[in-house]
Backbone as CSV, one residue per row, in Angstrom:
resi,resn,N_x,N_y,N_z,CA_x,CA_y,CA_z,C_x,C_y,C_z
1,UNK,220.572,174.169,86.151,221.465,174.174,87.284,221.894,175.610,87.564
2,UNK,221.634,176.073,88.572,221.853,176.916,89.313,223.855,177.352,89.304
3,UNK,224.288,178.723,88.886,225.420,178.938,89.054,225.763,179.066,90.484
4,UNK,226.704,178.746,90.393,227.324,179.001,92.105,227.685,180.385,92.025
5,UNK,227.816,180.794,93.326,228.644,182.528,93.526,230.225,182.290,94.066
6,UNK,230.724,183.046,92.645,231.821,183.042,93.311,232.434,184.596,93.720
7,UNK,233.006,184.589,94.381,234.030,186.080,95.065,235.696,186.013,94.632
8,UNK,235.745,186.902,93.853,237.513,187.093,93.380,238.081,188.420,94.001
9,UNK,239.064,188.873,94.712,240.109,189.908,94.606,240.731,189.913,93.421
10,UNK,240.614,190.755,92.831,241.252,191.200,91.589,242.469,192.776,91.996
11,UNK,243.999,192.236,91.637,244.540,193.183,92.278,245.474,193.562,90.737
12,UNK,245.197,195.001,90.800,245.714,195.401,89.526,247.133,196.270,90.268
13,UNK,247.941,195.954,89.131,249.494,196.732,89.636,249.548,197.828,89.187
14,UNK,250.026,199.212,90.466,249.718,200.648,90.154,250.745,200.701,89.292
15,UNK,252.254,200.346,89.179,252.761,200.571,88.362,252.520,200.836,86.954
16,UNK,251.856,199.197,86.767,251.142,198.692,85.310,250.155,199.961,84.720
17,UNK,249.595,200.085,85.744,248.456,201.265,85.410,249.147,202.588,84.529
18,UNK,250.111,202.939,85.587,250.752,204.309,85.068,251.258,203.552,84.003
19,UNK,252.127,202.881,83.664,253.298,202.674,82.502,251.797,202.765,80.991
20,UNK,250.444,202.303,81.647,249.547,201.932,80.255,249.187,203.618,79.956
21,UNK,248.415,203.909,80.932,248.277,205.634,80.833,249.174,206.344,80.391
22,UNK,250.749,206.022,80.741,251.823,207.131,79.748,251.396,206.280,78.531
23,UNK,251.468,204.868,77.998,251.640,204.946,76.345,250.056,205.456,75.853
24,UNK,249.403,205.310,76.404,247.995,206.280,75.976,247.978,208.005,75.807
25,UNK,249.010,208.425,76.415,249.659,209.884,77.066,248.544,210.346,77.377
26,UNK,248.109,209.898,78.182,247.380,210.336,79.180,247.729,210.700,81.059
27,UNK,248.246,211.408,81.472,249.126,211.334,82.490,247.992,211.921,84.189
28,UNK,246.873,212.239,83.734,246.468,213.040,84.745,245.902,211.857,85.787
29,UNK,245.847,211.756,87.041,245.118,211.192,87.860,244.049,210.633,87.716
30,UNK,243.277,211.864,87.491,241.694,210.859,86.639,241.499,209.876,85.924
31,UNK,242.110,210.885,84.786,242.761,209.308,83.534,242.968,207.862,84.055
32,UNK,244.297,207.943,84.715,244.753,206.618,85.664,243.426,206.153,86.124
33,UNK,242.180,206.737,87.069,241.286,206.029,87.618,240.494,205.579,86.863
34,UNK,240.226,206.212,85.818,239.289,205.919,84.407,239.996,204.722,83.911
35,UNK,241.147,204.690,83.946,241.772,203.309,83.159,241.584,201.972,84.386
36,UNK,241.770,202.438,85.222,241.503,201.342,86.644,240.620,200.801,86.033
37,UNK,239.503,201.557,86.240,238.256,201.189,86.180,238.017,200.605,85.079
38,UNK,238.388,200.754,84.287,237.717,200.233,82.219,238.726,198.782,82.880
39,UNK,240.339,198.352,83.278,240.769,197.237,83.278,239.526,196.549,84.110
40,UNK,239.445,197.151,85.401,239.116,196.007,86.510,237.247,195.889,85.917
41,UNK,236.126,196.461,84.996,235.445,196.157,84.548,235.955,195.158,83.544
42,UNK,236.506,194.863,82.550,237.093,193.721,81.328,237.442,192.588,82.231
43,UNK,237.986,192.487,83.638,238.643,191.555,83.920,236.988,191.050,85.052
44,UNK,236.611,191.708,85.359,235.542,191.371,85.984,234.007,191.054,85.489
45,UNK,234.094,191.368,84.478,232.821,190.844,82.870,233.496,189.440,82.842
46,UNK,234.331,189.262,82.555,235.049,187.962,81.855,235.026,186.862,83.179
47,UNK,235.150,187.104,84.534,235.197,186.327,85.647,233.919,186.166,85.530
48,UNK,232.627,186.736,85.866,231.396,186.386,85.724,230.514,186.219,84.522
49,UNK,231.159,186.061,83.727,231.106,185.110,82.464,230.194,186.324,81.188
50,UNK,230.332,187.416,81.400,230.123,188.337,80.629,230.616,188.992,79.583
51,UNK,231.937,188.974,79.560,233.016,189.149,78.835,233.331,187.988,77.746
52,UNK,233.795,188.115,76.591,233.867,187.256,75.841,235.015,186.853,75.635
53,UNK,236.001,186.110,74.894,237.020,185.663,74.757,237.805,185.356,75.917
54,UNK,239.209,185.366,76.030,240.022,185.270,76.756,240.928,186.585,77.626
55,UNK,241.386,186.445,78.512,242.323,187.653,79.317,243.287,187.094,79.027
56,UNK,244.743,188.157,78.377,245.550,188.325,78.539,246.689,189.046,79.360
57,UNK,246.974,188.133,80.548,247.915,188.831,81.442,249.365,188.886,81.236
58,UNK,249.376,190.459,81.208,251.105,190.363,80.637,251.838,190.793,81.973
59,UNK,253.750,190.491,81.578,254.289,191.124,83.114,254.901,192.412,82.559
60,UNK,255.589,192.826,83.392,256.505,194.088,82.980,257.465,194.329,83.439
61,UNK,257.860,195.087,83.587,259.478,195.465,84.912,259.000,196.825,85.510
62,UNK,258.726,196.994,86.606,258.303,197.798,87.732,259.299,198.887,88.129
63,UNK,259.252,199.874,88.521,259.361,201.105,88.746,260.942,200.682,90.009
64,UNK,260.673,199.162,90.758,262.152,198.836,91.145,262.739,198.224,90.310
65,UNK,262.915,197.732,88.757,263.775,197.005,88.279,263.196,195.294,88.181
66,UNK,262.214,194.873,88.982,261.737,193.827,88.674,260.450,193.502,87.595
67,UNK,260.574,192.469,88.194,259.534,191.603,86.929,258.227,191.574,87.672
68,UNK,256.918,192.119,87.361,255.682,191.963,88.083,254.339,191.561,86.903
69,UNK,253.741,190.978,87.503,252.466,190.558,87.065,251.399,192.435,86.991
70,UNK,251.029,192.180,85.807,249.960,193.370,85.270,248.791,193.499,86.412
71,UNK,248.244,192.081,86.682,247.243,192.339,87.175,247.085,190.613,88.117
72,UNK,245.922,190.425,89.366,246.357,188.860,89.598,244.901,188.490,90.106
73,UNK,244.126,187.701,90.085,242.540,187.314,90.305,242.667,186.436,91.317
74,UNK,242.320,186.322,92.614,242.456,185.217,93.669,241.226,185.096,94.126
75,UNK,240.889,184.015,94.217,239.568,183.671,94.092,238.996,183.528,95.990
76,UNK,238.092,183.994,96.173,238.257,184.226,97.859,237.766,182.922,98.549
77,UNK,237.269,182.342,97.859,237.009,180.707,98.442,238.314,179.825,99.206
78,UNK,239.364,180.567,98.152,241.084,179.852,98.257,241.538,180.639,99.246
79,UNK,240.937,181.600,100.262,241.311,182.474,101.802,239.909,181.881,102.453
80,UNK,240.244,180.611,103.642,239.465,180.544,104.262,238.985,181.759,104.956
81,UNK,239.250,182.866,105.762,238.779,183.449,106.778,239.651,185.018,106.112
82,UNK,238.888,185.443,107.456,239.265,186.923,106.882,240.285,187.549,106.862
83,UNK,241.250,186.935,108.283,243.045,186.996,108.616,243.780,186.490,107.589
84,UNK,243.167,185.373,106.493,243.640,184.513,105.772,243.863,185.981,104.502
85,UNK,242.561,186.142,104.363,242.884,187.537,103.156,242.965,189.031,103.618
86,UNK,243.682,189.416,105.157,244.635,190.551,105.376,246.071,189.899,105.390
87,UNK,246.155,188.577,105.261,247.426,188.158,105.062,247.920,187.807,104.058
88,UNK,247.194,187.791,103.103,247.281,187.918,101.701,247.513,189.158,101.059
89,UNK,246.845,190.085,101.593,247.255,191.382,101.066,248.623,192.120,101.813
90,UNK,248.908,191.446,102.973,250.214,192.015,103.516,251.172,191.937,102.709
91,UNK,251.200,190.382,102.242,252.034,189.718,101.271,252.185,190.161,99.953
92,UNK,250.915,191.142,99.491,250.991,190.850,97.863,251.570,192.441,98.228
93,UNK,251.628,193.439,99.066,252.139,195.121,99.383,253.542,194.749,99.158
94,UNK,253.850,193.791,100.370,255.360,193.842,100.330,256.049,193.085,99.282
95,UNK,255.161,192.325,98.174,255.800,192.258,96.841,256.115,193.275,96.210
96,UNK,255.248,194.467,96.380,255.521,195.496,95.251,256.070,196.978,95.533
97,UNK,256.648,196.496,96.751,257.303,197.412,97.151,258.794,197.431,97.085
């Protein structure tokens, strides 16, 4: 049987990013993109079934004082159309702002 294709937005929180890069002390820009990149590869091995074990998503408290999700996987099947996922991303900005 044939796998189906699936399509995820995977939206990682810039906050999250920086707060992981300072406990790494790593502070430079690059760094940060190098770490982007190593999360959103682990989280994207593991969605297409490459990755082994389980993801652990943790929250944190954000740069305003709240509580935010590390990182969030929405699967694009669950946005019929394309207004459906610029309205999704309107929504997930003005969460984290």
């Amino acid at each position: 049987m044939a796998k189906k294709n699936k399509r995820y937005i995977i939206y990682l929180n810039e906050d999250y990013l920086r707060c992981l890069s300072a406990q790494r002390g790593e502070f430079s820009a690059d760094a940060c993109a190098k770490l982007r990149d190593e999360v959103y590869k682990q989280i994207n091995d593991y969605l297409i079934g490459e990755g082994e074990g389980s993801l652990c998503g943790m929250t944190f408290i954000g740069s305003d004082g709240k509580e935010h999700k590390s990182f969030e996987v929405v699967r694009v099947s669950d946005c019929k159309t394309i207004a459906d996922i610029r309205y999704f991303n309107r929504l997930r900005k003005r969460k984290h702002k």
